[in-house]
C-alpha positions as CSV (number, residue, x, y, z in Angstrom):
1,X,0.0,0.0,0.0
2,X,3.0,2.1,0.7
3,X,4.4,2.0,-2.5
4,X,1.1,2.3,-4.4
5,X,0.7,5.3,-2.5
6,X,3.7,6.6,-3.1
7,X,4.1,5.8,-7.3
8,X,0.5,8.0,-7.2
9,X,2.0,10.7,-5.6
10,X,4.9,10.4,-8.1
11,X,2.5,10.4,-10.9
12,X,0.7,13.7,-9.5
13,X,4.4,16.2,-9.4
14,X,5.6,14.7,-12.6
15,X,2.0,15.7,-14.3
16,X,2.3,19.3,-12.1
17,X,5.8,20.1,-13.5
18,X,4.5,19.2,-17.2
19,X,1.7,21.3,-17.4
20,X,4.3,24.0,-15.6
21,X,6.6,23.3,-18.5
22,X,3.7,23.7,-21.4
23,X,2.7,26.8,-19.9
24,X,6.1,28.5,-19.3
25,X,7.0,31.3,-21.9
26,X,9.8,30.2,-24.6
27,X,12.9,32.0,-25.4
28,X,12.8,33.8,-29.0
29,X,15.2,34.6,-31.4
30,X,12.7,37.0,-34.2
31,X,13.7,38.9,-36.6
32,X,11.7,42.3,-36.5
33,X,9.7,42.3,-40.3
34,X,8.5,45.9,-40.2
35,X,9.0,48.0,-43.0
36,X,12.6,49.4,-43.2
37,X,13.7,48.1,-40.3
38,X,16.9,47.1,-39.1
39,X,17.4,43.3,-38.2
40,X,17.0,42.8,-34.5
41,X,17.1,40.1,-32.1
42,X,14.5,40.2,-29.7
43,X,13.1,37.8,-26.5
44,X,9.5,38.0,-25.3
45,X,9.2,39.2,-21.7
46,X,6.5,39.4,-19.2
47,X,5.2,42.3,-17.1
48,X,7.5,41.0,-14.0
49,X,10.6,41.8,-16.7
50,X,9.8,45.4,-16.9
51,X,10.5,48.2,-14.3
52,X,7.2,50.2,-14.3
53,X,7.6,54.0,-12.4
54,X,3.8,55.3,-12.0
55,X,3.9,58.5,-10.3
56,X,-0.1,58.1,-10.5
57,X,0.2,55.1,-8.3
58,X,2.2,56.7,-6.0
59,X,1.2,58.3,-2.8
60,X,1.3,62.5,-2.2
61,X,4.0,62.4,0.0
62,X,6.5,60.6,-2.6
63,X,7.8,62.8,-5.9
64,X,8.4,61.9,-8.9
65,X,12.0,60.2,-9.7
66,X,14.4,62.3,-12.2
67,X,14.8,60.5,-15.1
68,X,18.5,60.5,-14.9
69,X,18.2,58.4,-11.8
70,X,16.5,55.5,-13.5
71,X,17.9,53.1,-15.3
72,X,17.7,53.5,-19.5
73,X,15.2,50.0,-19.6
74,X,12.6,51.5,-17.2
75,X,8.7,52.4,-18.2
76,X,7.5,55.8,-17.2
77,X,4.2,58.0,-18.0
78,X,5.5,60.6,-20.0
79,X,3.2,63.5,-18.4
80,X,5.2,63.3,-15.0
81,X,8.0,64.8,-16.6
82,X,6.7,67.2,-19.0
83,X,3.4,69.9,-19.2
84,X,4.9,70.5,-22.9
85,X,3.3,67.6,-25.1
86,X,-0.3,67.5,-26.4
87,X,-1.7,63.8,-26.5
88,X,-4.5,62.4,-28.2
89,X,-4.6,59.1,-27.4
90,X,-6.9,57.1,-30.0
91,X,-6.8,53.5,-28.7
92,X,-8.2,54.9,-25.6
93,X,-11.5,55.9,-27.9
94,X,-13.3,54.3,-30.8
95,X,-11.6,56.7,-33.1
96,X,-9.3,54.3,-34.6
97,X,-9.2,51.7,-37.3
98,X,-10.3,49.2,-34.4
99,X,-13.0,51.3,-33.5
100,X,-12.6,49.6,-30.4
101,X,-11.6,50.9,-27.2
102,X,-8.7,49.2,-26.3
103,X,-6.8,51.1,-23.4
104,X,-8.3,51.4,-19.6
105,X,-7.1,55.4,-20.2
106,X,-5.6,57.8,-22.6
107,X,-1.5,57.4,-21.1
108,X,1.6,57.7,-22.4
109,X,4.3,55.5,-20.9
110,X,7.5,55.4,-22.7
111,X,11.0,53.6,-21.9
112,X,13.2,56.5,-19.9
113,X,15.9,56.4,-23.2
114,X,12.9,57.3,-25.4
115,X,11.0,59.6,-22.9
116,X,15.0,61.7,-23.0
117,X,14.9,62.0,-26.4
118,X,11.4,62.8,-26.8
119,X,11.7,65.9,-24.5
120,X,15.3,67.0,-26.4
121,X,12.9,66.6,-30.2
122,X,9.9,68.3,-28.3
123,X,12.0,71.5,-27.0
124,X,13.1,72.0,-30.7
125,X,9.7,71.7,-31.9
126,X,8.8,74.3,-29.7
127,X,11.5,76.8,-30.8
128,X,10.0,76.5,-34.4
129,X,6.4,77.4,-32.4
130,X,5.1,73.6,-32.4
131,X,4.7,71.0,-30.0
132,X,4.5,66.6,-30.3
133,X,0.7,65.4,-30.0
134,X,0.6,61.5,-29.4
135,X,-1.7,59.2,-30.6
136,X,0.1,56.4,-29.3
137,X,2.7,55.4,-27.4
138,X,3.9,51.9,-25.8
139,X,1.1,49.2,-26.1
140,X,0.5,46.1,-24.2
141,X,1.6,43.1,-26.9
142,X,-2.0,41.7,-26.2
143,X,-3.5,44.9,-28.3
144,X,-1.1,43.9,-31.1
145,X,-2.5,40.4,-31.5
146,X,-6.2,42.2,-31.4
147,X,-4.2,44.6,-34.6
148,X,-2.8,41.9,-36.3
149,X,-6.3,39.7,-37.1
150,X,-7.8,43.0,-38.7
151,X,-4.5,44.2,-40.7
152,X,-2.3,41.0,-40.7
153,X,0.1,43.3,-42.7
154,X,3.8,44.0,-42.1
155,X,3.6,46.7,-44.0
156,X,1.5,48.7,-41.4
157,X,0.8,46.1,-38.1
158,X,3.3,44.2,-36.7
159,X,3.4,40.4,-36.3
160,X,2.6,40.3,-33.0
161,X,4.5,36.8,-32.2
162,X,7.9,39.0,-33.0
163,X,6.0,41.9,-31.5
164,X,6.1,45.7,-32.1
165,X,8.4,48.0,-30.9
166,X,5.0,49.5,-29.5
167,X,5.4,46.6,-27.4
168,X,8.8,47.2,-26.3
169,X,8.5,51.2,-25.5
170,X,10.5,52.5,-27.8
171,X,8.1,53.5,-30.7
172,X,5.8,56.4,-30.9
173,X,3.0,57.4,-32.9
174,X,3.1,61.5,-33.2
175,X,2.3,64.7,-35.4
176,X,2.7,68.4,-34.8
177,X,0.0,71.5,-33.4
178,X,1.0,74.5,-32.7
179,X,1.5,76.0,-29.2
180,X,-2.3,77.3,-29.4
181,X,-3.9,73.6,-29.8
182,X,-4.2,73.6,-33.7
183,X,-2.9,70.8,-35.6
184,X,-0.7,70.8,-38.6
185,X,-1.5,69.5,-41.9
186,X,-0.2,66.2,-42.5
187,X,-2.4,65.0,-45.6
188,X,-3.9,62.1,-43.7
189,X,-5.7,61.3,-40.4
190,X,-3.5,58.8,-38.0
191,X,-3.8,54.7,-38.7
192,X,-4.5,56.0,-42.4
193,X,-3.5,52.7,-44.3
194,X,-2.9,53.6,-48.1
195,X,-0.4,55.2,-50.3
196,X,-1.2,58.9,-49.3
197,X,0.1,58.1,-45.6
198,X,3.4,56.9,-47.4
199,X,6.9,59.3,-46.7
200,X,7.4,58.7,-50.4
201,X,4.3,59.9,-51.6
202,X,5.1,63.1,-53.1
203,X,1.3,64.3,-54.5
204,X,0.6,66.4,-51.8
205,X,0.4,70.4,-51.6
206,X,3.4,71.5,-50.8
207,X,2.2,72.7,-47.1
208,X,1.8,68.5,-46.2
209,X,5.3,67.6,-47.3
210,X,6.8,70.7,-45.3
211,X,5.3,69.2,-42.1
212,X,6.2,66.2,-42.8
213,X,9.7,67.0,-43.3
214,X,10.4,69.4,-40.0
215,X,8.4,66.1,-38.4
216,X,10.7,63.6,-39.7
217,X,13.8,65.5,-39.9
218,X,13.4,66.4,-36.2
219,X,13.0,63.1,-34.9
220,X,15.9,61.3,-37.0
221,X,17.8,64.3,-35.5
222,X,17.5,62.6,-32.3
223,X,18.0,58.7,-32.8
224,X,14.4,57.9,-34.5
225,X,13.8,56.4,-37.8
226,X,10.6,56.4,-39.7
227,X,8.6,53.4,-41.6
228,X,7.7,54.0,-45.5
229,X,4.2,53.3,-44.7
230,X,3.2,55.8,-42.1
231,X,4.3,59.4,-41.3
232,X,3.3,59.6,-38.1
233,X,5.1,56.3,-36.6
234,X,9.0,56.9,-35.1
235,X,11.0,54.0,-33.7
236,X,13.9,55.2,-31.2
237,X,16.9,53.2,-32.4
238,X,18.4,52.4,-29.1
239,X,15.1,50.6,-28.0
240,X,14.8,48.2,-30.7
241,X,16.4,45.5,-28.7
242,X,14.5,45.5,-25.7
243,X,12.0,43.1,-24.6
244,X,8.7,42.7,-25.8
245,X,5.9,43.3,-22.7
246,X,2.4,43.4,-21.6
247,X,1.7,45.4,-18.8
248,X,-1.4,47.5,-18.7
249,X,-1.1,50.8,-16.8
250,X,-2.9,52.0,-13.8
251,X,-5.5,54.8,-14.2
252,X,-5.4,57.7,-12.8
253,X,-8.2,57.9,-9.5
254,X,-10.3,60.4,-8.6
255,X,-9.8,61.9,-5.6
């Protein structure tokens, strides 16, 4: 009876530790497919892999960390450390190609490499009497899946198994208003999926491809490349690499 007992028991870890082996996440090495982008190795990480810094979550009494004493890898809301952006932040609506709200809220969190060189592009905008508006800015690889069965194409939606660099924080979907609220004429609305929305489409009045170019120029100035396909999308080179995650952020409260 002993032994009976015991080959049962036996029987019950080694069925526990394969179901906890078909279940645990695998290690990838993707290649990233978007348009015009550079080769990249890339793993898949979980929420518990990425540093989150929510000064919404935080209490009254504690402030709001500078960003130079956090490390490069590390998720903050891009509000806490700047009044200076405009965001519009469609995925938080039904104004999108979903038209589906997908977001809890309208925030922007951004790895701290790309929230630095988002506030260097943003303070040059403003010299020229503009300012960034977002439309979107790092989203939770579970949205990209929800993308990727309406547009399963690399040329505008990224294959959500290899994952976006959405996913990873370092890519930003933008245009320019002025400093009064208006925005500027970019010859198609955001998530626009046809030739028009294309950098190399050149019929356009001659006020479009201006905006587009101080846009573009601007944020290559300050490590972000473009995609053919879409002139409002920028991709912070140095984030390209980093792991792909799912996080949702918290909401701001009423109080």
């Amino acid at each position: 009876m002993v032994i009976k007992n015991r080959v049962l028991l036996l029987g019950v870890i080694i069925s526990i530790s394969l179901l906890g082996c078909k279940d645990a996440p695998q290690k990838q090495e993707t290649i990233n497919s978007g348009e015009g982008a550079p080769e990249v190795a890339t793993q898949e990480a979980s929420v518990q892999d990425s540093t989150r810094v929510d000064a919404t979550a935080n209490s009254a009494q504690e402030e709001t960390p500078p960003l130079e004493s956090l490390p490069d890898t590390a998720f903050v809301r891009l509000a806490d450390y700047s009044d200076g952006f405009a965001f519009d932040m469609r995925y938080a609506t039904d104004n999108n190609f979903l038209e589906e709200t997908v977001y809890p809220c309208g925030e922007c969190y951004t790895r701290v490499k790309t929230a630095k060189a988002l506030l260097q592009a943003n303070a040059v905008f403003k010299e020229k009497g503009y300012r960034i508006r977002f439309y979107d800015c790092y989203r939770p690889n579970s949205v990209q899946y929800k993308m990727w069965e309406l547009v399963p194409n690399p040329q505008y939606v990224a294959n959500p198994v290899k994952g976006s660099i959405h996913n990873r924080g370092g890519a930003v979907d933008i245009t320019l208003e002025t400093l009064e609220g208006k925005p500027l004429d970019m010859g198609t609305d955001f998530d626009f999926f046809g030739p028009r929305a294309h950098h190399d489409h050149m019929d356009l009045p001659a006020e479009v491809l201006e905006n587009r170019r101080v846009l573009k120029e601007t944020m290559e100035a300050h490590g972000f490349w473009s995609i053919r396909t879409e002139w409002w999308h920028y991709n912070l080179g140095a984030a390209s690499r980093d792991a792909v995650a799912n996080f949702v952020w918290p909401c701001p409260t009423a109080n």
